[in-house]
Kinemage of the C-alpha trace (Angstrom):
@kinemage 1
@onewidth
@group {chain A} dominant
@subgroup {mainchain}
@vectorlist {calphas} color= white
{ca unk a 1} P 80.845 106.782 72.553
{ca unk a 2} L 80.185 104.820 69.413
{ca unk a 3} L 79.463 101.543 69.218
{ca unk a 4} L 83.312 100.738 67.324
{ca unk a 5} L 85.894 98.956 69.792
{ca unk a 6} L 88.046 100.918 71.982
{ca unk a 7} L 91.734 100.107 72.276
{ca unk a 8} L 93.025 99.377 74.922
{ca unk a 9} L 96.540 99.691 76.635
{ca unk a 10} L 98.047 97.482 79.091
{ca unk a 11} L 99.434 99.531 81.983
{ca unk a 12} L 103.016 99.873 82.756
{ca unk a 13} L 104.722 98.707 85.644
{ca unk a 14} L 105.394 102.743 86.708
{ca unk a 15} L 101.789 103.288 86.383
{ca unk a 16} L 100.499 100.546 88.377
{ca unk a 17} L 103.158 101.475 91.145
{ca unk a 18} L 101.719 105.153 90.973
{ca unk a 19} L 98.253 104.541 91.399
{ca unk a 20} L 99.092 101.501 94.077
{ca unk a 21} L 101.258 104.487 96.032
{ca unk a 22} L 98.495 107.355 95.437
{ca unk a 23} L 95.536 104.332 96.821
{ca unk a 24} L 97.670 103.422 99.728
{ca unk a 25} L 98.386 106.942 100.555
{ca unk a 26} L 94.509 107.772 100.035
{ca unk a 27} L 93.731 104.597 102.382
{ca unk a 28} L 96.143 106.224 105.011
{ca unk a 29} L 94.406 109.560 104.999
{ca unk a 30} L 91.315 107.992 105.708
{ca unk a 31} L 92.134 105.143 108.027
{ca unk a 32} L 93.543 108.567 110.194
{ca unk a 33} L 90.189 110.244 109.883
{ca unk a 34} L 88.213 107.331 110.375
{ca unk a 35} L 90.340 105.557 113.405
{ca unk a 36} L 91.754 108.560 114.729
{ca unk a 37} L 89.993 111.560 114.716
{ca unk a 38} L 86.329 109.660 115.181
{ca unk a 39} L 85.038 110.712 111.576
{ca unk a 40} L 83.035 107.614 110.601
{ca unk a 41} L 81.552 109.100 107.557
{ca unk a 42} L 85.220 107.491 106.390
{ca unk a 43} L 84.374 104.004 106.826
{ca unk a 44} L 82.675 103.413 103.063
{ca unk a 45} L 86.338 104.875 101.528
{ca unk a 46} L 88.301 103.156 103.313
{ca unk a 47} L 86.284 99.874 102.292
{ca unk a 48} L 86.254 101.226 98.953
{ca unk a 49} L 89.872 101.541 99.075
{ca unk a 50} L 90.298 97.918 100.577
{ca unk a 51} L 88.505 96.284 97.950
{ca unk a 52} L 90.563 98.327 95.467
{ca unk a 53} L 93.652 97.317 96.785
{ca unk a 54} L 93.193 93.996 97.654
{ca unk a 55} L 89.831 91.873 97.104
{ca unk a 56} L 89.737 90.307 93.347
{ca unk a 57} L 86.566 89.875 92.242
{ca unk a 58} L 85.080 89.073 88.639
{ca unk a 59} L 87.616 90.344 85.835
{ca unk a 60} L 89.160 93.121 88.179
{ca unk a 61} L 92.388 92.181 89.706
{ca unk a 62} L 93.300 93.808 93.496
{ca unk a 63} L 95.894 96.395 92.541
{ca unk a 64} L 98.578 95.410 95.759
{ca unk a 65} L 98.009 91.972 95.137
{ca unk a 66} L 98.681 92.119 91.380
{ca unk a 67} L 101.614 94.191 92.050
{ca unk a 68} L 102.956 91.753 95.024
{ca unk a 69} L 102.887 88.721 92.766
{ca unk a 70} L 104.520 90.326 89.423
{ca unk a 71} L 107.259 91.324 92.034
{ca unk a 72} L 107.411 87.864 93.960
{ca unk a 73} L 106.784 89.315 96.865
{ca unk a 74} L 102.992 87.422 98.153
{ca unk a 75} L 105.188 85.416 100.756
{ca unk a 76} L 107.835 87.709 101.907
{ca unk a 77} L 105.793 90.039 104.352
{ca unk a 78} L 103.239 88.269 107.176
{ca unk a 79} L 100.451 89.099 109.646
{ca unk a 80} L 101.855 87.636 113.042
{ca unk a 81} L 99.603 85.933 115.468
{ca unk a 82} L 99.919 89.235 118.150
{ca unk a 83} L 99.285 91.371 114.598
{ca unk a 84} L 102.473 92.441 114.198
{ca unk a 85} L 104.012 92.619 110.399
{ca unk a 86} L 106.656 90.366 110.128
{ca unk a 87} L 109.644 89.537 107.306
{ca unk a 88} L 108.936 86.018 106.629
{ca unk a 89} L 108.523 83.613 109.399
{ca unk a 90} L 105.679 82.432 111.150
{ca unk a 91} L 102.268 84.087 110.328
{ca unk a 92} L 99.323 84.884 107.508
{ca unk a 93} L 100.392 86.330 104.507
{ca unk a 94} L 97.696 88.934 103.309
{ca unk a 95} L 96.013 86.955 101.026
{ca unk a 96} L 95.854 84.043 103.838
{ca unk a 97} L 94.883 86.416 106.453
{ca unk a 98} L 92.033 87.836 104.036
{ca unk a 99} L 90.322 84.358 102.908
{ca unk a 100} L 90.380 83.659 106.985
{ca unk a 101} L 87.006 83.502 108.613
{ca unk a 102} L 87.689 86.578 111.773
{ca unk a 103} L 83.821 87.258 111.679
{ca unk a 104} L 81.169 85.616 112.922
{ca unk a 105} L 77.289 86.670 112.890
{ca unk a 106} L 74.295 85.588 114.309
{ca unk a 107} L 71.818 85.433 111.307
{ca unk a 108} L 68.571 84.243 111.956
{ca unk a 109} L 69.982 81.806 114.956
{ca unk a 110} L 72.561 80.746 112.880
{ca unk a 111} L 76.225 81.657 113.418
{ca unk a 112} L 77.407 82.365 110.106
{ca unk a 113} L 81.039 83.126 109.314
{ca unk a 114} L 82.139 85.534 106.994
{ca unk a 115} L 86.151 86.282 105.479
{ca unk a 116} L 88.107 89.649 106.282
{ca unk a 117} L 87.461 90.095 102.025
{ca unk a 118} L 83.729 89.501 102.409
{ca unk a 119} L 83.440 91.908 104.953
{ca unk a 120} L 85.382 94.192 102.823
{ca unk a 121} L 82.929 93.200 99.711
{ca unk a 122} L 80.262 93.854 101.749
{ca unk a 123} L 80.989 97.392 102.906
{ca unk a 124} L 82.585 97.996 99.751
{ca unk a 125} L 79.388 97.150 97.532
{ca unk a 126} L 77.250 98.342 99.393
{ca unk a 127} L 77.952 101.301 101.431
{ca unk a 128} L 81.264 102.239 99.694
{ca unk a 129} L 82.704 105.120 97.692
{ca unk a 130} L 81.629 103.842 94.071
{ca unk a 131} L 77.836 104.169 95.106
{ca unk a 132} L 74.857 103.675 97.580
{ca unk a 133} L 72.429 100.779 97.031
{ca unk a 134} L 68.864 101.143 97.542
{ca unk a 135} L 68.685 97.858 99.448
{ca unk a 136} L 70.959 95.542 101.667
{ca unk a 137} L 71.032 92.594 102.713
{ca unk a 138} L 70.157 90.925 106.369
{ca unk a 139} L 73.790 90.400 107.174
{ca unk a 140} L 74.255 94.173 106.655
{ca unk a 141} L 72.120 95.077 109.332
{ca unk a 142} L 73.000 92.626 111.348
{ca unk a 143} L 76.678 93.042 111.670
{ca unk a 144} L 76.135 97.250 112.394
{ca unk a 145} L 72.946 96.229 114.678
{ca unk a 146} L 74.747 93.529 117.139
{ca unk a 147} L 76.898 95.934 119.380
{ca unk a 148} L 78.711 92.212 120.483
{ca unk a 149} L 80.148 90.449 117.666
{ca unk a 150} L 83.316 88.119 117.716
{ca unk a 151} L 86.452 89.090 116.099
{ca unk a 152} L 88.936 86.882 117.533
{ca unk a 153} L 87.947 87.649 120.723
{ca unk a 154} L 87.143 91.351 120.522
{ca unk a 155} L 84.060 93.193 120.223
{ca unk a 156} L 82.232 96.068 117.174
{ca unk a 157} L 83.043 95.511 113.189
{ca unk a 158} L 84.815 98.245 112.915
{ca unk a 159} L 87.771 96.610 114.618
{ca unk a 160} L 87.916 94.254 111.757
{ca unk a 161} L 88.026 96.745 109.053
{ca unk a 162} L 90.427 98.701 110.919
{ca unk a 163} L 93.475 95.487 111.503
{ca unk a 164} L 92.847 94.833 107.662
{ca unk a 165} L 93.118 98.363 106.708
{ca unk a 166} L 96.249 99.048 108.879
{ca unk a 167} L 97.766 95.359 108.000
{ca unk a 168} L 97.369 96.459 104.164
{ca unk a 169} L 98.751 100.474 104.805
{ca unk a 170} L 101.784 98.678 106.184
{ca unk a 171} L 102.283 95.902 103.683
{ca unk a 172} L 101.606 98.145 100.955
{ca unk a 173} L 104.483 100.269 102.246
{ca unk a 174} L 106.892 97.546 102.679
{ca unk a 175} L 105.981 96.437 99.152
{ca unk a 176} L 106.348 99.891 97.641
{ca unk a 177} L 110.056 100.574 99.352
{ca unk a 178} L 111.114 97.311 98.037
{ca unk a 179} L 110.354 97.930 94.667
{ca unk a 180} L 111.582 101.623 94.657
{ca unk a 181} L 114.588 100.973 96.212
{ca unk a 182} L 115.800 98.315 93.873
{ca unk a 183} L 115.306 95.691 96.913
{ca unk a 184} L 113.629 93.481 94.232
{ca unk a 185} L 114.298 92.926 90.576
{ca unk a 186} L 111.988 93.599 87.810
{ca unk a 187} L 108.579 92.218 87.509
{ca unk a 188} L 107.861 88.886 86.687
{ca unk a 189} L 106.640 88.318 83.648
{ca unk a 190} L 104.458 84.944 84.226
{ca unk a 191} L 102.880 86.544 87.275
């Protein structure tokens, strides 16, 4: 490529609802391998996927959560307390429910909390689909060496990846019928 500056083309509305539909159905296939059918070579994709979908970070914007706010829709769908999605109400929305603290590590005999996104960011960056790093840090190891770790009250990592994979599969759903079926109007434009 030479060294003259490439145009680029913002993407349209259709687009963005494409690739947010091919993602989420992509995320779907492999939260059924992974969670379903035991396969846990899926667990990098399906942090891959997460991050994708819905951790910002830097100048990349999370596809669903770009796509939820140009459509208004951020507060309309929530993560109930018994982890149920609700229709407004009572509850996290994703983006609450993603900045909350579920996961706490012993590290060097301190308890350190880490965010549903940072776990994502973590597996994601390190062991995801984009590549393998040569190195990783403590709180790697830690979190796939402790077989006991707390996640509102339940036990293995996985289980957290899994509830924010599955919470996102359905959200992303919800989102995508109410745009497609006309539910909501056109995007926003000062989202």
């Amino acid at each position: 490529m030479s060294d003259k500056a490439v145009t680029k083309f913002t993407r349209t509305p259709t687009e963005l609802l494409a690739a947010m539909e091919r993602h989420l159905l992509l995320l779907d296939d492999y939260y059924r391998q992974c969670f379903h059918c035991g396969n846990t070579r899926y667990f990098g994709e399906i942090a891959g996927k997460l991050r994708l979908l819905v951790c910002e970070k830097r100048n990349n914007d999370a596809l669903l959560i770009y796509v939820a706010r140009k459509y208004g829709l951020c507060e309309r769908y929530r993560i109930s307390k018994e982890g149920g999605i609700t229709e407004g109400g009572e509850g996290a929305t994703l983006e609450e429910y993603l900045n909350r603290e579920d996961l706490a590590i012993n590290v060097g005999g301190d308890m350190l909390r880490i965010s549903n996104k940072n776990e994502i960011l973590l597996y994601a960056e390190k062991e995801g689909a984009a590549h393998e790093d040569l190195v990783h840090p403590e709180i790697l190891y830690r979190i796939k060496d402790v077989k006991t770790i707390v996640v509102n009250d339940m036990s293995l990592h996985h289980i957290n990846i899994e509830n924010t994979a599955r919470y996102v599969i359905e959200i992303g759903k919800l989102i995508l019928c109410d745009i497609q079926s006309g539910r909501v109007s056109s995007p926003q434009s000062n989202a």
